[in-house]
N, CA, C and O atoms as a GROMACS GRO file, in nm:
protein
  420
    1UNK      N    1   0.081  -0.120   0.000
    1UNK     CA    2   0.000   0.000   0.000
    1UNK      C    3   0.086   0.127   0.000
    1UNK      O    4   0.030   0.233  -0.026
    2UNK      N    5   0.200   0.126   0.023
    2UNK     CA    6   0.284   0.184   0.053
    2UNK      C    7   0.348   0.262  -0.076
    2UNK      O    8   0.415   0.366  -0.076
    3UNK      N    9   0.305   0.178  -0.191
    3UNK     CA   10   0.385   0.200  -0.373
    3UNK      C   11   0.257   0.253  -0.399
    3UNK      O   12   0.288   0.314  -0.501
    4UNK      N   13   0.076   0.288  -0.378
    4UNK     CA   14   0.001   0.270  -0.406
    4UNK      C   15   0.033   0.416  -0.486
    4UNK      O   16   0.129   0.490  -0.463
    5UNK      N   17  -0.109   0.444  -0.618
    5UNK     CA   18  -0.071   0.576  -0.671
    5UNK      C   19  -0.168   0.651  -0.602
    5UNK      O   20  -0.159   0.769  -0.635
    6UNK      N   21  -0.266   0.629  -0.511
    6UNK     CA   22  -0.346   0.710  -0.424
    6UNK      C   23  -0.248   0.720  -0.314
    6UNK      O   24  -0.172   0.633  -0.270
    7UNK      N   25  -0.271   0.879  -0.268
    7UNK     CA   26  -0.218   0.941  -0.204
    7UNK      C   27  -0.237   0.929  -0.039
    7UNK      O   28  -0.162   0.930   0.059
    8UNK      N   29  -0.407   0.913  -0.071
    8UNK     CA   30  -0.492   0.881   0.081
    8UNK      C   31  -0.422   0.746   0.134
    8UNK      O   32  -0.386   0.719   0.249
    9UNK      N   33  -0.416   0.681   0.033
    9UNK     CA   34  -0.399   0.525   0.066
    9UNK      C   35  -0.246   0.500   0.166
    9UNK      O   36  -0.252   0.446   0.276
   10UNK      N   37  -0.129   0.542   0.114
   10UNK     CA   38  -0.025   0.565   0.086
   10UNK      C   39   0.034   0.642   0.261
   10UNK      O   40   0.119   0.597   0.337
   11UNK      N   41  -0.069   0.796   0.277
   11UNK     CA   42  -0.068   0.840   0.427
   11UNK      C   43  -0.148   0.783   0.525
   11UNK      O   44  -0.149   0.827   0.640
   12UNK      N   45  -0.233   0.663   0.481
   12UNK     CA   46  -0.301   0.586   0.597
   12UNK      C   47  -0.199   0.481   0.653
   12UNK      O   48  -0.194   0.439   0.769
   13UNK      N   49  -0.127   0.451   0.558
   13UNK     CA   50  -0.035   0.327   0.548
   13UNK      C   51   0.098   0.330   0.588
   13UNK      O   52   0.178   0.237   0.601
   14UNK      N   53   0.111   0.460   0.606
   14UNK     CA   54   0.233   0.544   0.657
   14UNK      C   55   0.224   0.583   0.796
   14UNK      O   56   0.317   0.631   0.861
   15UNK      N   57   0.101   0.557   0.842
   15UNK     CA   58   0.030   0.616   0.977
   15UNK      C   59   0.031   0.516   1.018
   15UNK      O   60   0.084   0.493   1.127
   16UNK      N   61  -0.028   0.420   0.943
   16UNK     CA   62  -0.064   0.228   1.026
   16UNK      C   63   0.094   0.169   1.079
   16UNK      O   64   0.124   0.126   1.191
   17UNK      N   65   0.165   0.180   0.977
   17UNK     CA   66   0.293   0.175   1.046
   17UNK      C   67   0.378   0.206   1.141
   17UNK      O   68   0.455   0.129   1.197
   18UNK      N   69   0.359   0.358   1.165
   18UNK     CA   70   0.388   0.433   1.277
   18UNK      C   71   0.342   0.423   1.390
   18UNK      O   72   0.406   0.465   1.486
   19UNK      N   73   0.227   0.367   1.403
   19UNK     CA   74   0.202   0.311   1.532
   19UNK      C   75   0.214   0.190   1.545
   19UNK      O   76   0.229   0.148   1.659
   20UNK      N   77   0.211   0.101   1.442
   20UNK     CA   78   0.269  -0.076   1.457
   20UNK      C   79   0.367  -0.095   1.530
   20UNK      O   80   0.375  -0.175   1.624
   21UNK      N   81   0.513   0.038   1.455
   21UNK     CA   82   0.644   0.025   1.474
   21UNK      C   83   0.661   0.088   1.630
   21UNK      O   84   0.776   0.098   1.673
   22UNK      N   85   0.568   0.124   1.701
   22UNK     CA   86   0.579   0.142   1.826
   22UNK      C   87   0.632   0.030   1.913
   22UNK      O   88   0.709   0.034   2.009
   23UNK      N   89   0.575  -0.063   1.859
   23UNK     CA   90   0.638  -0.210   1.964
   23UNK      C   91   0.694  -0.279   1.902
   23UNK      O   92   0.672  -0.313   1.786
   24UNK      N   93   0.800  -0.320   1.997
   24UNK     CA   94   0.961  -0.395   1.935
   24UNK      C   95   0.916  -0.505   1.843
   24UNK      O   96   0.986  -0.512   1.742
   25UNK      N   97   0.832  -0.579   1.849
   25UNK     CA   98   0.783  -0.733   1.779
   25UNK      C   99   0.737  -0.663   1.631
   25UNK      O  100   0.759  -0.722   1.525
   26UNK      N  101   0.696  -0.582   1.634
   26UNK     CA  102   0.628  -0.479   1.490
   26UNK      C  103   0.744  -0.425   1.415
   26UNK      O  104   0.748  -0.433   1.292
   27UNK      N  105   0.837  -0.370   1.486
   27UNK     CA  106   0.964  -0.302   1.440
   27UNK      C  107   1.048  -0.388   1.332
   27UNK      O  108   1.089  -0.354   1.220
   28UNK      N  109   1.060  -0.507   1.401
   28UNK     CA  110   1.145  -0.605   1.333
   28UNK      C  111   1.074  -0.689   1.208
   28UNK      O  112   1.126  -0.752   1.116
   29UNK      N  113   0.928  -0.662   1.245
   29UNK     CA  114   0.860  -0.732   1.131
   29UNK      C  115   0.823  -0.666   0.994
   29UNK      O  116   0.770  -0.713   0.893
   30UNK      N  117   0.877  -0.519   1.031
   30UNK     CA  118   0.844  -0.431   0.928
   30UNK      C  119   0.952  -0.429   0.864
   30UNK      O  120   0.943  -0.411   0.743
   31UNK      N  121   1.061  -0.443   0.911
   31UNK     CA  122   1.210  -0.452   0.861
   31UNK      C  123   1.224  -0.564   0.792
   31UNK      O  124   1.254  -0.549   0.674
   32UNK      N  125   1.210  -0.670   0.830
   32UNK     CA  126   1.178  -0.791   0.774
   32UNK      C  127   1.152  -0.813   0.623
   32UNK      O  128   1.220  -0.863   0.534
   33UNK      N  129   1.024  -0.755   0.624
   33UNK     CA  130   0.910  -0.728   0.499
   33UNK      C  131   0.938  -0.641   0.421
   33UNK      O  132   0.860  -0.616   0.329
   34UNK      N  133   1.063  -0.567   0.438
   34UNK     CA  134   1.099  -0.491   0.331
   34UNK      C  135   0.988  -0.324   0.324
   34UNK      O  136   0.927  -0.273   0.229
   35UNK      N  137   1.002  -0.284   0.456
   35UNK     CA  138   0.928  -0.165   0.504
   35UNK      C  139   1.048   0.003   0.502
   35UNK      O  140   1.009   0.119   0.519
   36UNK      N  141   1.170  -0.037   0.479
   36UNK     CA  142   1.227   0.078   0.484
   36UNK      C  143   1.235   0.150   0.383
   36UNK      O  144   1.230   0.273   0.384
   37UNK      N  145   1.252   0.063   0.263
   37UNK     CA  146   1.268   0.178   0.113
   37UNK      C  147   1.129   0.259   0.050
   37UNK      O  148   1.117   0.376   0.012
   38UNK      N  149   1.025   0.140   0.055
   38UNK     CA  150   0.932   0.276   0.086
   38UNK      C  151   0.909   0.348   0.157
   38UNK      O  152   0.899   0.458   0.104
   39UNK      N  153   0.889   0.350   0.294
   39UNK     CA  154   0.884   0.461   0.357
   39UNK      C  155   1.005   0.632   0.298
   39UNK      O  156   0.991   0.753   0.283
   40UNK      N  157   1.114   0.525   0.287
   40UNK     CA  158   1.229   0.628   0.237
   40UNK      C  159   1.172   0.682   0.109
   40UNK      O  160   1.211   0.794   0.078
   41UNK      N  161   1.097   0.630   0.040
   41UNK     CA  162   1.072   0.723  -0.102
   41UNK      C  163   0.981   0.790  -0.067
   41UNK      O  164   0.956   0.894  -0.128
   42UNK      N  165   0.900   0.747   0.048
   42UNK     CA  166   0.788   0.864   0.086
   42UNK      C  167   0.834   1.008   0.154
   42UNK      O  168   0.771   1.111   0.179
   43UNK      N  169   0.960   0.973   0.169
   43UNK     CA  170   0.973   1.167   0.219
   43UNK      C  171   1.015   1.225   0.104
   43UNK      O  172   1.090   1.322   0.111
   44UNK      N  173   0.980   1.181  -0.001
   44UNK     CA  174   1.012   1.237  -0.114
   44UNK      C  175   0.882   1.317  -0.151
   44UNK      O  176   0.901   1.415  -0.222
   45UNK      N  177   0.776   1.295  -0.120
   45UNK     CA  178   0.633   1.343  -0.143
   45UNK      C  179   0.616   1.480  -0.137
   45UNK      O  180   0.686   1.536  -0.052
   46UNK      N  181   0.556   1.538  -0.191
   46UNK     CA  182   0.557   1.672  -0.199
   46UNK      C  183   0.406   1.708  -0.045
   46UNK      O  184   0.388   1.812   0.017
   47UNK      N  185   0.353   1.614  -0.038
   47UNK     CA  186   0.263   1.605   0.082
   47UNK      C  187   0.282   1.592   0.220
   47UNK      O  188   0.298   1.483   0.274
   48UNK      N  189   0.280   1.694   0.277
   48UNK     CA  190   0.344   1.670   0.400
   48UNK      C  191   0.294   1.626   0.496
   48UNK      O  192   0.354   1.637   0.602
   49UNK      N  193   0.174   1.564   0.492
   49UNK     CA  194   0.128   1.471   0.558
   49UNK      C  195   0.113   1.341   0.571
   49UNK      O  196   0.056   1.268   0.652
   50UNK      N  197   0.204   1.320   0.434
   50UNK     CA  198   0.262   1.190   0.383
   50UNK      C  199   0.410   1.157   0.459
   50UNK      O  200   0.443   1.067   0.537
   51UNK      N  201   0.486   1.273   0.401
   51UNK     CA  202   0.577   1.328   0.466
   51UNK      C  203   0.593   1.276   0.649
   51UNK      O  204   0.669   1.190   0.695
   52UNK      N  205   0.548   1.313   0.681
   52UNK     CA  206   0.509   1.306   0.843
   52UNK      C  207   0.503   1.181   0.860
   52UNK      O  208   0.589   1.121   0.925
   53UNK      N  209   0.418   1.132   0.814
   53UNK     CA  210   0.375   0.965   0.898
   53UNK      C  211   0.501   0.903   0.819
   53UNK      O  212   0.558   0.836   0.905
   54UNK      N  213   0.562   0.893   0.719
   54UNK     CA  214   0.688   0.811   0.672
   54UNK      C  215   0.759   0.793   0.798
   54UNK      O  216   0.770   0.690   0.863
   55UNK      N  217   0.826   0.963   0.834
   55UNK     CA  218   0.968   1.012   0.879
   55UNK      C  219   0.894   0.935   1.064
   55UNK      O  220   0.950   0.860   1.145
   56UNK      N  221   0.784   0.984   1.066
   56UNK     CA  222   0.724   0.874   1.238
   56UNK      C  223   0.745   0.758   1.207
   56UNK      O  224   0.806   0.695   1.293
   57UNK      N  225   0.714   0.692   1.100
   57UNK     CA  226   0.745   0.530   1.076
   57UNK      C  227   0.872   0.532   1.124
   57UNK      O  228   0.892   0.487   1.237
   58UNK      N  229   0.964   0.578   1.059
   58UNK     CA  230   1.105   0.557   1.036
   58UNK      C  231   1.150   0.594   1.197
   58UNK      O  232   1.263   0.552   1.219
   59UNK      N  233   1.114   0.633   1.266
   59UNK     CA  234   1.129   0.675   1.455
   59UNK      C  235   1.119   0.579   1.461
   59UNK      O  236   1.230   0.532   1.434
   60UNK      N  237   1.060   0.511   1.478
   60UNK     CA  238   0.954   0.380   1.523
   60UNK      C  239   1.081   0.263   1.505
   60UNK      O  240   1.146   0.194   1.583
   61UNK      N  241   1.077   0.277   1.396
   61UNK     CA  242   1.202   0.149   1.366
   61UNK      C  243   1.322   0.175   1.409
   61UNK      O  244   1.372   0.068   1.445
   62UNK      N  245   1.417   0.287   1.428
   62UNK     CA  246   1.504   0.314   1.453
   62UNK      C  247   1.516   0.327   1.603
   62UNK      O  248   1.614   0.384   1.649
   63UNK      N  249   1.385   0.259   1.712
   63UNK     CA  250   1.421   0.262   1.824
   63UNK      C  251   1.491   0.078   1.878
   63UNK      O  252   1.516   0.024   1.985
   64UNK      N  253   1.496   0.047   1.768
   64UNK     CA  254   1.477  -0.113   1.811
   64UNK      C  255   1.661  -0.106   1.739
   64UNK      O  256   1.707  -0.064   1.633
   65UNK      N  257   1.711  -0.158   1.838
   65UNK     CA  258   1.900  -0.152   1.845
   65UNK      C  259   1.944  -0.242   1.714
   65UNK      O  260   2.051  -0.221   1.657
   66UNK      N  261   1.861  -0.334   1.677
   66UNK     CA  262   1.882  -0.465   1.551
   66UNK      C  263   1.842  -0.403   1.432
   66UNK      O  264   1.900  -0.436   1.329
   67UNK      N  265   1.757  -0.324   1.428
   67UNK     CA  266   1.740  -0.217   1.302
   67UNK      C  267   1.832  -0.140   1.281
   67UNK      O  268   1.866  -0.122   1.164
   68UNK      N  269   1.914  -0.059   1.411
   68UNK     CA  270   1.985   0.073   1.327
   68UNK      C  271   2.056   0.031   1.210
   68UNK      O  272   2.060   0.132   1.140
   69UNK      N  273   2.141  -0.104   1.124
   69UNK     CA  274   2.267  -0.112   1.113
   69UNK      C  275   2.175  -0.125   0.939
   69UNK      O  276   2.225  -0.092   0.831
   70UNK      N  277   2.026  -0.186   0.961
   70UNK     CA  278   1.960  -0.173   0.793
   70UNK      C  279   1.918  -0.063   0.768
   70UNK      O  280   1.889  -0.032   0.653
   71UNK      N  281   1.899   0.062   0.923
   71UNK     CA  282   1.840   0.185   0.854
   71UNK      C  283   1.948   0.239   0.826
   71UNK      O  284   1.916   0.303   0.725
   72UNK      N  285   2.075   0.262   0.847
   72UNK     CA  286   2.160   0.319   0.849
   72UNK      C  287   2.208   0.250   0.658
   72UNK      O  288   2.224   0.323   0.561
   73UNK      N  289   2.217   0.138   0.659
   73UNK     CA  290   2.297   0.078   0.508
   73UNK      C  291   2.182   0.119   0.401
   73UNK      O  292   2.223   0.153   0.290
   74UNK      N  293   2.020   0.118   0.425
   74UNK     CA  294   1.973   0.154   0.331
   74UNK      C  295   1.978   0.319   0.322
   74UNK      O  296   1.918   0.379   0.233
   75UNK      N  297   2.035   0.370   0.400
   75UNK     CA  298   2.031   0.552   0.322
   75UNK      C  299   1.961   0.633   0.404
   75UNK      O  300   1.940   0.748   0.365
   76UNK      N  301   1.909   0.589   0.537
   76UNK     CA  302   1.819   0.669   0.622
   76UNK      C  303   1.836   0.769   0.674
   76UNK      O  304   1.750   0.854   0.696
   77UNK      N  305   1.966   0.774   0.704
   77UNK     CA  306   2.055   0.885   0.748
   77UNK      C  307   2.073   0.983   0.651
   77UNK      O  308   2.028   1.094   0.678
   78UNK      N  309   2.114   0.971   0.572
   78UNK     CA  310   2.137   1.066   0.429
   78UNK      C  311   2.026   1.133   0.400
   78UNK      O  312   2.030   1.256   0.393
   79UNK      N  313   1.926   1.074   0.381
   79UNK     CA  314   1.798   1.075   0.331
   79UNK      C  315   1.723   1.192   0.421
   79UNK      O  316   1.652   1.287   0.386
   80UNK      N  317   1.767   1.149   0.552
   80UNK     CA  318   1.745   1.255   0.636
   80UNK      C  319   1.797   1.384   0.666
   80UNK      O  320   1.724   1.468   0.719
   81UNK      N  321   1.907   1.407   0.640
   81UNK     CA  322   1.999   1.489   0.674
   81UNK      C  323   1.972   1.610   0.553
   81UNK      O  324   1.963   1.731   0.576
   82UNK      N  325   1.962   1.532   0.398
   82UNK     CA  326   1.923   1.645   0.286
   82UNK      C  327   1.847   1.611   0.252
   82UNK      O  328   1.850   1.580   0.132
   83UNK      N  329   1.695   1.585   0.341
   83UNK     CA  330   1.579   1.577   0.271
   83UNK      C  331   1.494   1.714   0.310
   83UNK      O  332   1.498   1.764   0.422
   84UNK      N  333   1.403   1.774   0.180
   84UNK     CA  334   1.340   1.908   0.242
   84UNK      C  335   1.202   1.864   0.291
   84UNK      O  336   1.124   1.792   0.228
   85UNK      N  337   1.182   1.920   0.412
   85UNK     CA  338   1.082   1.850   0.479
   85UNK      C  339   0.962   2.015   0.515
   85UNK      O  340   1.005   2.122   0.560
   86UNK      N  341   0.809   1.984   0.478
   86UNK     CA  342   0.672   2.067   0.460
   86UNK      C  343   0.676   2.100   0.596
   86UNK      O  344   0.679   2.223   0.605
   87UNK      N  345   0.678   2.047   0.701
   87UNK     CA  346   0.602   2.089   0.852
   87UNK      C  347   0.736   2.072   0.945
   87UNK      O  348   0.844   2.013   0.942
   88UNK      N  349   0.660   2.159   1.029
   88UNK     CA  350   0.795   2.153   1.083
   88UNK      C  351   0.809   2.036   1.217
   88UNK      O  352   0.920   1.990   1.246
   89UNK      N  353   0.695   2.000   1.284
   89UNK     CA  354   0.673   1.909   1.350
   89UNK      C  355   0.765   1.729   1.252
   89UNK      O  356   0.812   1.621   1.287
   90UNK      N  357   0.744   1.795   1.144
   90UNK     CA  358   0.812   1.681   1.074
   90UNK      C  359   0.966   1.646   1.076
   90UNK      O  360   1.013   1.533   1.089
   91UNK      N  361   1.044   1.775   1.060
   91UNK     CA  362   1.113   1.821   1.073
   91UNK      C  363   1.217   1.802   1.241
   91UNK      O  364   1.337   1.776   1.255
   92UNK      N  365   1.120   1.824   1.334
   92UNK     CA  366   1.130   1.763   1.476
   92UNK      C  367   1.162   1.602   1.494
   92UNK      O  368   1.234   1.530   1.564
   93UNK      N  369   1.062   1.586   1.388
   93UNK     CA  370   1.078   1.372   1.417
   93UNK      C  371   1.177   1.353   1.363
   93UNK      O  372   1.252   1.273   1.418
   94UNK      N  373   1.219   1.411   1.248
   94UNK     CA  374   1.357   1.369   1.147
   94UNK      C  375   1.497   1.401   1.276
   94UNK      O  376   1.592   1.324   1.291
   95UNK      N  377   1.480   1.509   1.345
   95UNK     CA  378   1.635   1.539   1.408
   95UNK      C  379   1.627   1.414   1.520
   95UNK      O  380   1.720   1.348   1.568
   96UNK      N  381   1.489   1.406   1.543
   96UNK     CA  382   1.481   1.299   1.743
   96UNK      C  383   1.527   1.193   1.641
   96UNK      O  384   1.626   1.136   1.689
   97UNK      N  385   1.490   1.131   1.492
   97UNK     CA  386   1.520   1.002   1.438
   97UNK      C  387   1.670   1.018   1.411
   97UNK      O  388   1.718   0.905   1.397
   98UNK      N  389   1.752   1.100   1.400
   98UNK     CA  390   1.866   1.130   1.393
   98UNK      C  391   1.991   1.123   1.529
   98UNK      O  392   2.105   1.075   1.535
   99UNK      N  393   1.898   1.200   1.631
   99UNK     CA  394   1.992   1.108   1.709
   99UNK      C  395   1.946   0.988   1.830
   99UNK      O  396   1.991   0.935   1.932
  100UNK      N  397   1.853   0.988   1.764
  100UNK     CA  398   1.813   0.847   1.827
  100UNK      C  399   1.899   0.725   1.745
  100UNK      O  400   1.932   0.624   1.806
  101UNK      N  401   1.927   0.740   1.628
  101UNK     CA  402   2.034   0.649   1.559
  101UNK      C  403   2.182   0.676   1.611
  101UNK      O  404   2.269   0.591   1.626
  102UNK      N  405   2.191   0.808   1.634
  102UNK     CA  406   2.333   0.805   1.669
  102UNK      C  407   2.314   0.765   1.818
  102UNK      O  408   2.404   0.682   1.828
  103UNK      N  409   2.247   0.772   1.955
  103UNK     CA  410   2.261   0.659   2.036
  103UNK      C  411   2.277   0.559   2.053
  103UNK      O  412   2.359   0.507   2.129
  104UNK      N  413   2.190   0.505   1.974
  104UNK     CA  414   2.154   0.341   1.924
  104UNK      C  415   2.290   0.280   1.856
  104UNK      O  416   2.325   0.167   1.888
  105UNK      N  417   2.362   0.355   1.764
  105UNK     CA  418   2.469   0.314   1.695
  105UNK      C  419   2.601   0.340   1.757
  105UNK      O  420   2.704   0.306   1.699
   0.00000   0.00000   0.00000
């Protein structure tokens, strides 16, 4: 749902995640399943409410210590660092997901 070309679809699914990835058993299963590169193409969205629930997904996963080393090799960091981000609350989750990796790592 995540590749979908609806937009609605896409920020529900970005949201469903973000609270999945709240608990450690969800974290790893999203990683698993091949949950990071989309999310990563979703802060590409010109929607920043798309925007938002990705970069919360991507919190979510990056609290679980066995994830940092796939968010980090697939580009999460980068991605974050020069990605231009709509809200600024968004913007907030991207720096806490930033050094919440550099703790973790």
């Amino acid at each position: 749902m995540l590749t979908s070309s609806d937009v609605q679809l896409k920020e529900m699914s970005a949201f469903a995640l973000g609270r999945l990835a709240q608990d450690t058993h969800n974290q790893a299963g999203i990683i698993l399943n091949g949950g990071i590169t989309p999310l990563l193409n979703l802060l590409d969205s010109k929607s920043g409410p798309l925007q938002h629930n990705s970069a919360f997904s991507l919190y979510g996963l990056a609290d679980n210590e066995d994830n940092v080393v796939d968010l980090i090799r697939t580009g999460v960091v980068q991605k974050l660092l020069e990605g231009e981000f709509i809200f600024q609350p968004t913007k907030d989750c991207v720096a806490k997901t930033l050094k919440r990796l550099e703790e973790k790592n």
